[in-house]
N, C-alpha and C positions, 0 to 999 in steps of 0.2 A: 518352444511352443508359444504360440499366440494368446495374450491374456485379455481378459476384460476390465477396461475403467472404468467408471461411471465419475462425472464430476458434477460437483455442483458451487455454483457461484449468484451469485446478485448483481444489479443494477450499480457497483459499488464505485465507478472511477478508475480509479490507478490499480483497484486489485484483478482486474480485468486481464489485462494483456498478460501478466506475467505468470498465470490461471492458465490463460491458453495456449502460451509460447511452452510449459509444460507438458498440456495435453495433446500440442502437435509435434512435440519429441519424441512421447511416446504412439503416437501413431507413425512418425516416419519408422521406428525400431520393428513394427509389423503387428501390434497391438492391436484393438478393437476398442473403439475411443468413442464415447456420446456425453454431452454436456447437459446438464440441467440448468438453464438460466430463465433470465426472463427472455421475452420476445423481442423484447430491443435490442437484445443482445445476440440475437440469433443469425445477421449478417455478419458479425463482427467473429462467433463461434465458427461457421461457416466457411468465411477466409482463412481457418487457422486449419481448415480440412476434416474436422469433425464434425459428426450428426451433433444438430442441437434437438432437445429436449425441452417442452415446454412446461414451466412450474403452470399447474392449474390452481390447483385452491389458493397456494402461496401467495406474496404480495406480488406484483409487478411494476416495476419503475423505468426510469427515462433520464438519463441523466445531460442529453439531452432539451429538457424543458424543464426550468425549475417547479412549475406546477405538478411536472410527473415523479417528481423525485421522490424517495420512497420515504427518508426519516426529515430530509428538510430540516436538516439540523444548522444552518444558516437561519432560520427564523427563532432561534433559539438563544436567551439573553444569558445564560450564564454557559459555560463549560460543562456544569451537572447538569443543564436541564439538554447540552446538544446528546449529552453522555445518555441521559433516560432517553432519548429518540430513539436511538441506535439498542437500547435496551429492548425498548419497547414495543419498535417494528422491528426489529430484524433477527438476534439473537434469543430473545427469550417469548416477547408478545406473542408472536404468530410461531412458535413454535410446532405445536401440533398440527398448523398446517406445512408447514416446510415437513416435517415428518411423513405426513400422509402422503404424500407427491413422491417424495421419495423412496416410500417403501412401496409402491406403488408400482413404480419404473423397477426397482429391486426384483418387484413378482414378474412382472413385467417380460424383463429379460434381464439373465442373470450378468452378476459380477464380481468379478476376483477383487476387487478392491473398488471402495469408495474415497475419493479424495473431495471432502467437503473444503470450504473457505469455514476460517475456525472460528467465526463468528455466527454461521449458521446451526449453530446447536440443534435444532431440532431435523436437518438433514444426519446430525450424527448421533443423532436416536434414532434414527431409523435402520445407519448401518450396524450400530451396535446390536438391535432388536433382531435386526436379519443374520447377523451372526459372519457375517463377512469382515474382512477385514478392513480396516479404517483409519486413512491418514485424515488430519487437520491440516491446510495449507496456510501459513500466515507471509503473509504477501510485506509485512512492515518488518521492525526490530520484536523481538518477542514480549510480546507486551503481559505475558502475564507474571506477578510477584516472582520473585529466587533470588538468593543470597547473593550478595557484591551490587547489586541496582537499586536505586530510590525506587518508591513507588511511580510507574508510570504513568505518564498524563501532564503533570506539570512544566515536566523538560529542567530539572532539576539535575547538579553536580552530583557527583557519590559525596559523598559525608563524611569521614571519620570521627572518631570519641565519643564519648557517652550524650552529647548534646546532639551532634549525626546522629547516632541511635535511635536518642529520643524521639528525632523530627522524624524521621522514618515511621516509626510505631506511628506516632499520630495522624500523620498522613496516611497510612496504609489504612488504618480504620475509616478514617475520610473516603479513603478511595474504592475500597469493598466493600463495603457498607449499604452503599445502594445498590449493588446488584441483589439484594435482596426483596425488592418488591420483583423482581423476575422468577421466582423460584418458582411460587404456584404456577405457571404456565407454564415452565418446563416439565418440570416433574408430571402436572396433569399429561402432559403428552410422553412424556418416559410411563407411567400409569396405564393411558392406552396402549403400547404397546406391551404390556407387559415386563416393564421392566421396574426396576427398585428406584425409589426417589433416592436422589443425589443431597447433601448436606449444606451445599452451596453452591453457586452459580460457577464458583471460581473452578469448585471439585469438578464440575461437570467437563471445564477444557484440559482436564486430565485426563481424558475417559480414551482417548483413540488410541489406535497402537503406536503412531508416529506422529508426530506436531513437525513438519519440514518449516524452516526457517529459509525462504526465499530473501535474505537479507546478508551481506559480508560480515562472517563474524568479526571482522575487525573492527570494523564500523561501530561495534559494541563495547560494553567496557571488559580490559583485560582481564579482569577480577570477579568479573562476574560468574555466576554456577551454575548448568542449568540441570534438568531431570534428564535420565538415561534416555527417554525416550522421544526429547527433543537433539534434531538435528539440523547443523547449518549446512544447508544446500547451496548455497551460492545465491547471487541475486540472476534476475530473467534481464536481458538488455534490451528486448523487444519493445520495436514500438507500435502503438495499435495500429490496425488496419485502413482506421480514417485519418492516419497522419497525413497522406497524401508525399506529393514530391518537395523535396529540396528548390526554397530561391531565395535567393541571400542578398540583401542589400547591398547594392555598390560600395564599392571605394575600397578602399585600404588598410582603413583604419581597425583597429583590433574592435572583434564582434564580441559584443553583451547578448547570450540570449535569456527572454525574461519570459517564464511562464508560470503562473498562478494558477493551478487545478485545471483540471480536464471536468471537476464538476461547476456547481454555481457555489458560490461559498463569500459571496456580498463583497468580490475581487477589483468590480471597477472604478474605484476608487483609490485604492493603490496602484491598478494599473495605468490608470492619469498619474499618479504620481512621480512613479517609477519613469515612464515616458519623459516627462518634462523634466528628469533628473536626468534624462542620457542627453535631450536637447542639448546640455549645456556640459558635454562631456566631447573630445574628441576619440568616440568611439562610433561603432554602426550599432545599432539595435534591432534586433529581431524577436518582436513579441509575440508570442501564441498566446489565444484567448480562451481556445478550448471552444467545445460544442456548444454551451451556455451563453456566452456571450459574444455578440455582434461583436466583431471588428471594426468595423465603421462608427460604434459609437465609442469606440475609444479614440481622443483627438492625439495625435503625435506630432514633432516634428521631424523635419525632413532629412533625418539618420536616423529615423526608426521604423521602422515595415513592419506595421502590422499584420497580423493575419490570423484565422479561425486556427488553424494548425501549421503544424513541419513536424518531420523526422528528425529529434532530438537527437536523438546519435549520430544523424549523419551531418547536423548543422555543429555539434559537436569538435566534429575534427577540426574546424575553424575559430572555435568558441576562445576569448582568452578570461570570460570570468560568465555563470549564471548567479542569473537572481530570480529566487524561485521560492515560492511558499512551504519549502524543506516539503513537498511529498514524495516519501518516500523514493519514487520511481526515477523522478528527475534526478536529487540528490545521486541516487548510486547510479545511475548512467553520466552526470558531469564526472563522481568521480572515479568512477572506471573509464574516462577519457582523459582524467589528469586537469578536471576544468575545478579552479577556487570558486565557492558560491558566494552568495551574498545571502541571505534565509530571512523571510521576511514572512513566518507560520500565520496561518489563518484560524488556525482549528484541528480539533482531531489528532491525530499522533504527529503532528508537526513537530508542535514544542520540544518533543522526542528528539525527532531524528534532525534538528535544528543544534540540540544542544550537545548530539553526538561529531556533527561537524565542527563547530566550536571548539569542544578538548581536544580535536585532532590534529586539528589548527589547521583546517582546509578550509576554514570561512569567518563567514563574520552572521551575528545575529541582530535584527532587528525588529523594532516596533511594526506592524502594521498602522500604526499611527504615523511613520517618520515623515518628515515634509522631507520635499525635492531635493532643498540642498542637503539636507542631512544625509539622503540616499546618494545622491552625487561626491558627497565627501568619502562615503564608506567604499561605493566601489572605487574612488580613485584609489581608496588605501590599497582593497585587494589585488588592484591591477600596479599597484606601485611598488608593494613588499614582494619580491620572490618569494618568503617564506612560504604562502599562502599554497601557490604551483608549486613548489616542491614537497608539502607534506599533502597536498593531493595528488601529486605524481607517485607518493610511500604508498598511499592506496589505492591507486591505481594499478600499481605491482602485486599488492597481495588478494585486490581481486580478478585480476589477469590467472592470478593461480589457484584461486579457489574455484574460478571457471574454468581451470583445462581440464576438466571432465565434467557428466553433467551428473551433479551427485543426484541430484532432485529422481531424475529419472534410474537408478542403480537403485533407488532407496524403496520405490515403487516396485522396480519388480522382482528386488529382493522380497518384500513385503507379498508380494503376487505368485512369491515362493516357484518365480523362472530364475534357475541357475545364469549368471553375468556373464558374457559372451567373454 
């Protein structure tokens, strides 16, 4: 029997496609599928064959135009103050409105299950409030605290002994700490609808009945624990809808592809960088620059093709190393292609998933400060050691198998209580 979704997502980059490559699984299986995004977002919902939904009160962004961008957290001088942006406007600030919108489309027309992006707290006050049930989508590595992981954000090794211990503790207070100027706005919108204040920001991304983990658990550390009610799904390999077609720069030579966000994230300055480091490599270069920035104002030499976008996975099967601002999305499509990176983090849960390629030994990590030759020396390395392609070929086999079924979707409509075909 046919169930109903409802999802909701933001103007957010990378957590975009692997949001809808979900929502249009579950509608190929016979489902009844409508998105809640922004309006920019509503060509991009549309191609993936679901009704979009338009947040009214909520914020609305463009990721797109850095002016429309919603937290602009590139204008942002420390890590805490990008971290309170993303507090501020998305997950806890406007909470009550992400609520309101939500419960709204909930009276609306009904739904068997809500699957919010688990940073939208206040869409999942509202399925709580509604009494439906409710997954959390986390589109990255599970960023919230559990036994065996440092605290997340810095891009930090595990630790052991009492002096690992220590640093943990004191970072963890460092790093939850401030989610507590978000409380009153959460809660005042858990309050509206009738529900009990939460104790902490952190308590609150406890609350859904499933947190799905769109990420390879491999890719995470072996030792780590998480709660019964988080599950790894597998990652999404999709690529958006504006990637447009495959064209690959001439010649022979083994292809670098270099791409640095799909948002604005103050990239074109490494992307010159990065360019004049392939100059002077015998490799071909194929850079995407994403929606945010001109192509034409990044100057290249003539082994590197520029361009707004490409289908990463299908530029992939030719690929022999990326170098890429560790997000998320790029990182686990090179390596479920078996491609070594090179990780060059901007921001946001880069550091993360930068320093999960590193222990796996499928890359190399560096400064977003590095000058050319120093980039040009690093990829020669990853294109020179086998080691590199062979322990991203290790993971390229276990998430070949963690994708031969699509958990994400079984987990859904088990949750939506339809018996699994």
């Amino acid at each position: 029997m046919s169930k109903s979704f409802l999802f909701a997502t933001w103007s957010g980059g990378g957590a975009v496609p692997p949001t809808l490559s979900v929502a249009r699984a579950l509608r190929d299986r016979g489902h009844d599928v409508r998105v809640l995004a922004d309006r920019s977002l509503h060509d991009e919902v549309t191609a993936a064959g679901v009704r979009p939904v338009a947040w009214t009160t909520a914020p609305q962004g463009d990721i797109t135009d850095p002016a429309k961008d919603i937290i602009r957290d590139f204008e942002a001088r420390t890590p805490l103050g990008a971290f309170a942006r993303l507090r501020d406007r998305i997950a806890c600030g406007p909470a009550a409105d992400y609520a309101r919108d939500t419960m709204a489309e909930l009276r609306a027309r009904r739904a068997d299950v809500l699957v919010a992006d688990f940073t939208l707290l206040g869409a999942l006050t509202a399925g709580e409030a509604a009494g439906v049930r409710v997954a959390s989508l986390g589109t990255t590595l599970y960023p919230i605290p559990s036994p065996g992981a440092p605290p997340f954000g810095p891009g930090l090794a595990p630790a052991g002994g009492p002096l690992g211990r220590l640093r943990d503790r004191v970072l963890m207070k460092v790093i939850v700490t401030p989610w507590a100027k978000g409380l009153p706005p959460l809660n005042a919108a858990r309050a509206a609808h009738g529900l009990p204040p939460v104790k902490s920001v952190v308590d609150a991304f406890g609350r859904a009945d499933r947190f799905l983990v769109l990420s390879p658990r491999a890719l995470d550390y072996p030792g780590r624990r998480f709660p019964a009610r988080v599950r790894h799904v597998g990652p999404r390999l999709d690529d958006p809808a504006w990637a447009g077609e495959l064209e690959l720069p001439g010649g022979q030579a083994p292809l670098a592809l270099v791409g640095l966000s799909s948002t604005y994230m103050n990239q074109r300055a490494p992307l010159e960088r990065i360019a004049r480091a392939l100059g002077t490599l015998p490799v071909r270069g194929l850079m995407t620059t994403g929606p945010a920035v001109d192509p034409a104002t990044i100057p290249a030499p003539g082994n590197v093709l520029v361009t707004a976008s490409a289908p990463h996975r299908a530029a992939l099967r030719h690929a022999a190393v990326t170098i890429t601002h560790a997000g998320h999305g790029t990182v686990v499509k090179s390596l479920a292609a078996g491609v070594p990176l090179v990780c060059v983090p901007l921001g946001r849960d880069q550091a993360e998933v930068a320093r999960r390629v590193e222990i796996a030994g499928a890359g190399v990590v560096m400064r977003r400060s590095a000058s050319p030759r120093a980039i040009a020396r690093t990829v020669g390395r990853v294109l020179d050691d086998p080691s590199y392609r062979r322990q991203a070929g290790r993971l390229a086999a276990e998430i070949a198998a963690e994708t031969s079924t699509d958990r994400a979707v079984i987990e859904l409509e088990e949750l939506a209580g339809r018996p699994i075909a």
